[in-house]
C-alpha positions as CSV (number, residue, x, y, z in Angstrom):
1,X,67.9,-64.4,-75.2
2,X,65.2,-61.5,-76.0
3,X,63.6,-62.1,-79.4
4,X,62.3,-58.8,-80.7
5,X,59.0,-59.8,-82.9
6,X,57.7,-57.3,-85.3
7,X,54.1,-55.8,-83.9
8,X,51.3,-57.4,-86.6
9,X,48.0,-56.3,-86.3
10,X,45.5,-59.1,-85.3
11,X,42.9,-59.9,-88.5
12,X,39.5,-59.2,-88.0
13,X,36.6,-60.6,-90.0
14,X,35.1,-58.0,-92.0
15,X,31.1,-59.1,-90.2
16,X,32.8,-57.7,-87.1
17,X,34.0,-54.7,-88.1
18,X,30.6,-54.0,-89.7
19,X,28.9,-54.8,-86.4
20,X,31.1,-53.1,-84.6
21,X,30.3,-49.9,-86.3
22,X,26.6,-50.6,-85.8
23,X,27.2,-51.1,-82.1
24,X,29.1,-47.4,-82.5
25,X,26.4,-45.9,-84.2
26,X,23.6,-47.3,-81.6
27,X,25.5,-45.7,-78.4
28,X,26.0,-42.6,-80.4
29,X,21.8,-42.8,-80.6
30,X,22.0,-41.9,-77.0
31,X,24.4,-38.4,-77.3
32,X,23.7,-36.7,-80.5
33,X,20.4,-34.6,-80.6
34,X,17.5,-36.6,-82.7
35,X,16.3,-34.7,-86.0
36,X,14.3,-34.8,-88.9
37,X,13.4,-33.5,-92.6
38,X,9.7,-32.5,-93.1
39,X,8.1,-34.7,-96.0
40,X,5.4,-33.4,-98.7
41,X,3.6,-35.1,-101.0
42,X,4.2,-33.5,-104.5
43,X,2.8,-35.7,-108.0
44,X,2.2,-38.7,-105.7
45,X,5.9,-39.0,-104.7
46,X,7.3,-37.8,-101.3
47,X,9.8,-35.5,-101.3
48,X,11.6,-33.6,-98.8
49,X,11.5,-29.9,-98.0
50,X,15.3,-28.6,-97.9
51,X,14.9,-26.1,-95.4
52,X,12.3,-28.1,-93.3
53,X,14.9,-29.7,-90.7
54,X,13.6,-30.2,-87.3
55,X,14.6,-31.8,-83.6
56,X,12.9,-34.3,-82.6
57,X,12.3,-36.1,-79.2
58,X,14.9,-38.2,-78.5
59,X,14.4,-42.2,-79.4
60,X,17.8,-44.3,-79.2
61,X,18.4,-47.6,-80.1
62,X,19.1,-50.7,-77.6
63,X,22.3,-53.0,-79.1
64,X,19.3,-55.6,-79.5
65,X,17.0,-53.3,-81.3
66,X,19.6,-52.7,-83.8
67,X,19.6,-56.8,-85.1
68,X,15.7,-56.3,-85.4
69,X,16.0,-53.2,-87.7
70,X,18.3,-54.7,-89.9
71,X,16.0,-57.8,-90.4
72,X,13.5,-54.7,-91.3
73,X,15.9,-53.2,-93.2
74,X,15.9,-55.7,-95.6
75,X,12.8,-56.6,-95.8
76,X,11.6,-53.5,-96.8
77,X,14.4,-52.7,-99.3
78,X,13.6,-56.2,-100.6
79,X,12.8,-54.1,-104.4
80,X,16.7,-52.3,-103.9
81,X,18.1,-55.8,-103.1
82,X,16.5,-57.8,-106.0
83,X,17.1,-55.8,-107.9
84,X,21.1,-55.9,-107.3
85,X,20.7,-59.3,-107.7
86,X,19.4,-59.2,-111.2
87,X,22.2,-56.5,-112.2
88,X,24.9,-58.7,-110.5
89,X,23.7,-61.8,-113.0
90,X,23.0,-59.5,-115.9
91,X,26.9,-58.6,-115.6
92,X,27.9,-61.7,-114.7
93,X,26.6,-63.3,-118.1
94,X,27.9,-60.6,-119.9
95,X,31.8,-61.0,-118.1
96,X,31.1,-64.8,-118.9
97,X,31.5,-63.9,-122.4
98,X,35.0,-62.7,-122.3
99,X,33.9,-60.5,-125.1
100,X,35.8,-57.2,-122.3
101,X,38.6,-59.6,-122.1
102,X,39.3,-59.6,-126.1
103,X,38.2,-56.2,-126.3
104,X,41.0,-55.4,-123.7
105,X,43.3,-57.4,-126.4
106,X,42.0,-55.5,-129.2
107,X,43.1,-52.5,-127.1
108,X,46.9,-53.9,-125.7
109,X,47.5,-54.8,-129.1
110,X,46.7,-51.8,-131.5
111,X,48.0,-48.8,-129.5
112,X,51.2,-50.7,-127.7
113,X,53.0,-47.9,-129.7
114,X,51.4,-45.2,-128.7
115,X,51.4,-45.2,-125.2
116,X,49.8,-41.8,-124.2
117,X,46.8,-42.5,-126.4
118,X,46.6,-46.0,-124.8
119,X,46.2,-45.1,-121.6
120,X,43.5,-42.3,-122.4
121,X,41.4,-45.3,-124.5
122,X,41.8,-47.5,-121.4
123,X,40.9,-44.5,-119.2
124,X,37.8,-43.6,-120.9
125,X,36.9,-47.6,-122.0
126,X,36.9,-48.3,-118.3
127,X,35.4,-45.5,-117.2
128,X,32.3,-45.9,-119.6
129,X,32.4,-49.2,-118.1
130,X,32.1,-48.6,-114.7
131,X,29.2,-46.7,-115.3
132,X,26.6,-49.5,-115.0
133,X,29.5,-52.2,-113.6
134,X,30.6,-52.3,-110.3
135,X,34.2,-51.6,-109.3
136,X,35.1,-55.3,-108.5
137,X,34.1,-56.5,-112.1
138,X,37.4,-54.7,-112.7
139,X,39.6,-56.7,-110.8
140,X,40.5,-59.7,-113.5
141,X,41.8,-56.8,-116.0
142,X,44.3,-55.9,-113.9
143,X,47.2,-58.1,-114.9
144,X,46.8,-57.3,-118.5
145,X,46.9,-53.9,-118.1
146,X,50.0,-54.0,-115.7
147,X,51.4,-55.9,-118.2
148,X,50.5,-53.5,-121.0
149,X,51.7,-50.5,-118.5
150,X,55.1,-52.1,-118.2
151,X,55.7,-52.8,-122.1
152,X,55.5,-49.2,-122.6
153,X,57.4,-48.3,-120.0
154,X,55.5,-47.4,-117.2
155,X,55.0,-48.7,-113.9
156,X,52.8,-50.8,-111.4
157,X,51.6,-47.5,-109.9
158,X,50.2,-46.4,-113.5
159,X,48.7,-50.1,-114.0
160,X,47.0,-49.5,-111.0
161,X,45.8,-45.7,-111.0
162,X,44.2,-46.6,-114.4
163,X,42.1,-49.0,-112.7
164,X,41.5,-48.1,-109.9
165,X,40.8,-44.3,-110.7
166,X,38.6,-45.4,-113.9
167,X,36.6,-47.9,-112.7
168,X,35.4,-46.2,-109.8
169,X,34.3,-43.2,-111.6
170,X,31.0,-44.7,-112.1
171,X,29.9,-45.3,-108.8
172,X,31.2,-41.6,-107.6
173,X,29.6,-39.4,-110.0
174,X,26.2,-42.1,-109.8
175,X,24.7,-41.8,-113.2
176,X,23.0,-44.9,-113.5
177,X,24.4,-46.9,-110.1
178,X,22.0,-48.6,-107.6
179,X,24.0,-49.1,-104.6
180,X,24.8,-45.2,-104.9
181,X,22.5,-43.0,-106.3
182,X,19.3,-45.0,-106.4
183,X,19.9,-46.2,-102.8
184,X,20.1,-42.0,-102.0
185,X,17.6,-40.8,-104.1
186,X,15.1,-43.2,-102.2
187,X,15.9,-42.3,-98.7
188,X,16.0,-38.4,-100.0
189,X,12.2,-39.1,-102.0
190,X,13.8,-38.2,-104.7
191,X,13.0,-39.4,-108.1
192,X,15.1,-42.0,-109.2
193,X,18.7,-40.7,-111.0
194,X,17.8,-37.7,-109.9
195,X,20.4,-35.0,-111.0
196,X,21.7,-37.4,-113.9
197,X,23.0,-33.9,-116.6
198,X,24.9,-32.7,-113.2
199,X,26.7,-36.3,-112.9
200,X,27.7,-36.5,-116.2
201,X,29.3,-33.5,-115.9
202,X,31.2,-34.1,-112.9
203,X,32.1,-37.7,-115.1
204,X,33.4,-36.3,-117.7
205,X,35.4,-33.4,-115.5
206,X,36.7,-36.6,-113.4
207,X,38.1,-38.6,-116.5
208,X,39.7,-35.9,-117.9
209,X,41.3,-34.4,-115.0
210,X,42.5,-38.1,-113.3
211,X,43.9,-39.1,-117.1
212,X,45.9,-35.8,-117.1
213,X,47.5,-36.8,-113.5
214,X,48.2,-40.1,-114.5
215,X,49.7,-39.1,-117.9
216,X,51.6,-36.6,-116.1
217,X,53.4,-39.3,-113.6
218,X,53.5,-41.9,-116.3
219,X,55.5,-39.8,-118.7
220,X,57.9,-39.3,-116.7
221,X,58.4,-42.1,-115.3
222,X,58.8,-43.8,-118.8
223,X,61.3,-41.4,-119.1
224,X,63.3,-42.1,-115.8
225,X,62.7,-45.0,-113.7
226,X,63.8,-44.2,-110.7
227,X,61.1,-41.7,-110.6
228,X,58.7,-44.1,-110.2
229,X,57.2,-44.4,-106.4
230,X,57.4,-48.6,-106.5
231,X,60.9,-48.1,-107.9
232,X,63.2,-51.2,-106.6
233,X,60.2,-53.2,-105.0
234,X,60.4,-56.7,-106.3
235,X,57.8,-59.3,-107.6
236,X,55.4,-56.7,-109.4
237,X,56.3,-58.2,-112.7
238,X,54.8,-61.0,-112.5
239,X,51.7,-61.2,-114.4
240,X,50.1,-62.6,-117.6
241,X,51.0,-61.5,-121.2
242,X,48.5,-60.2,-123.5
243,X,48.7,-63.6,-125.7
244,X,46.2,-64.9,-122.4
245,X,43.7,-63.1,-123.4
246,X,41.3,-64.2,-126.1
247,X,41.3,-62.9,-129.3
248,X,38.5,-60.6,-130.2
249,X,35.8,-62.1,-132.9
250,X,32.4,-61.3,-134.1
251,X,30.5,-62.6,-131.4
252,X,32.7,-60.3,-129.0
253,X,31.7,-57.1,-131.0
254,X,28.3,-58.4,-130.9
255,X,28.4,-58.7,-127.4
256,X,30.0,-55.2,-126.5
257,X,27.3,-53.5,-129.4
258,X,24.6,-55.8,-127.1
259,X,26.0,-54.3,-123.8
260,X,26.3,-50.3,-125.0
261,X,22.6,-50.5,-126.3
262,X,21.7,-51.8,-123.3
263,X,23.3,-48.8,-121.2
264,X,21.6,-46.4,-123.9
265,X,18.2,-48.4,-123.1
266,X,19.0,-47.7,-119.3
267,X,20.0,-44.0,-119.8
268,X,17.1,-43.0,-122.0
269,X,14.6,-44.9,-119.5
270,X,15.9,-43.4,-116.9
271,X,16.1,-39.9,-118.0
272,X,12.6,-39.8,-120.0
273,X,10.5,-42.5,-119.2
274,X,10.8,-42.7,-115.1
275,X,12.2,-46.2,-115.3
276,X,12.2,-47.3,-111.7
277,X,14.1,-50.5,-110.2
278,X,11.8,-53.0,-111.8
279,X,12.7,-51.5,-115.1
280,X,16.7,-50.9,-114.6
281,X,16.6,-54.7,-113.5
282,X,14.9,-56.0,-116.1
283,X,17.2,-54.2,-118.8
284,X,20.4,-55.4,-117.2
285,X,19.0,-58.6,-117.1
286,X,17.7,-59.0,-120.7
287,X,21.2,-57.2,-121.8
288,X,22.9,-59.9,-119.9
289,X,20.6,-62.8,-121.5
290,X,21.0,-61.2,-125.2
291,X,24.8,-61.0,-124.8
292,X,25.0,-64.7,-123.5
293,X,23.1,-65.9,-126.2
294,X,24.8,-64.0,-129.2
295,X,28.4,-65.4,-127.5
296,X,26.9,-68.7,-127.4
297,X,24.8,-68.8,-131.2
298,X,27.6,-67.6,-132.7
């Protein structure tokens, strides 16, 4: 009796995928040509000259060699890393608070009947968001806006292209993101946010063009659902109600007023007083203490 089993691909910790890149990247140090940008020192700071590109002689990198550089790697991004570390526990206190929870109530609640307008306010309210939050923050507002998505008649697809298109706008366009921009502007020599006016633009562009796409799909499927792509897939419907969340209060609002002055803190430092990590960790983490405290006093 043959028994015809369906093919499933094997799963593979994510530490070996990483080092099998690595590996990939350390034979390809033996076949593609070795180059370099020429540096200059201009203010103190080294930058690089655009046009000054240049081959180099030929120094590739032994399988062992590569474990030793990343041990150097980190130790001599050991500011970069920190200083994710206090951003991570700055938003961490601040998610603590459930104060984005309630404010995603406030949200669910007042525009349920208009649902064109609600999904621009969640667009933009994420997307603002995202700009110093990482994308995985995002991840426990999912259910209430899937729930909030199919109330007004949309679908799991437009639950889903609202987060995931929104909150990642941050970390594309790199305004104020360290694991982006800053990590980029310091291998480049760059000064740090460099570019910031040309980011915001490309932000705002982003937001408005992705919230006309998904308004676009989302209409119509509110209008026939069997236009919707997950049409007939069972067990999407499952989620929470808006009644989980918590319902917004005056230490919430003093909470979201703590974290937006602390992004304005961020973007006026960066943009006119040179703020460097130190700085950007430092605010996130006194935002992040201020915003515990107020949820806590109050």
């Amino acid at each position: 009796m043959n028994e015809h089993k369906k093919f499933r691909f094997p799963h593979i910790h994510e530490y070996l995928v990483v080092v099998t890149m690595l590996l990939i990247a350390c034979l390809l140090t033996y076949v593609i040509p070795a180059g370099e940008y020429a540096r200059e020192v201009i203010d103190g700071k080294e930058t690089v000259i655009a046009d000054g590109f240049h081959f180099i002689e030929q120094n590739p990198v032994s399988p062992l060699g590569m474990f030793n550089m990343i041990y150097e790697g980190f130790v001599k991004q050991a500011n970069l890393i920190f200083t994710m570390f206090f951003i991570a526990g700055g938003v961490q206190m601040i998610i603590d608070t459930n104060a984005i929870h309630a404010l995603m109530r406030v949200l669910a609640t007042r525009f349920a009947k208009a649902p064109r307008i609600t999904i621009i306010v969640m667009m933009i309210a994420f997307g603002i968001m995202s700009v110093p939050i990482q994308m995985n923050y995002f991840i426990p507002f999912s259910g209430v806006v899937l729930s909030l998505c199919l109330l007004m008649g949309y679908d799991a697809l437009t639950a889903a292209a609202v987060i995931i298109t929104a909150s990642s706008f941050g970390s594309t366009c790199g305004m104020l993101n360290i694991s982006t921009t800053a990590i980029g502007n310091s291998m480049a020599g760059l000064p740090l946010y460099h570019g910031m006016g040309f980011r915001w633009i490309g932000f705002v562009c982003l937001l408005v063009i992705t919230t006309i796409c998904i308004l676009r799909y989302a209409e119509r499927v509110r209008k026939d659902k069997t236009a919707s792509i997950v049409y007939g897939i069972p067990n999407i419907t499952e989620v929470g109600t808006v009644e989980d969340l918590p319902v917004f209060s005056a230490k919430d609002g003093l909470v979201i007023a703590t974290l937006a002055a602390g992004v304005a803190a961020l973007i006026y430092g960066c943009a006119k007083l040179d703020w460097s990590y130190e700085e950007t960790a430092v605010c996130f983490l006194i935002t992040g203490i201020v915003a515990r405290y107020s949820a806590e006093r109050i």
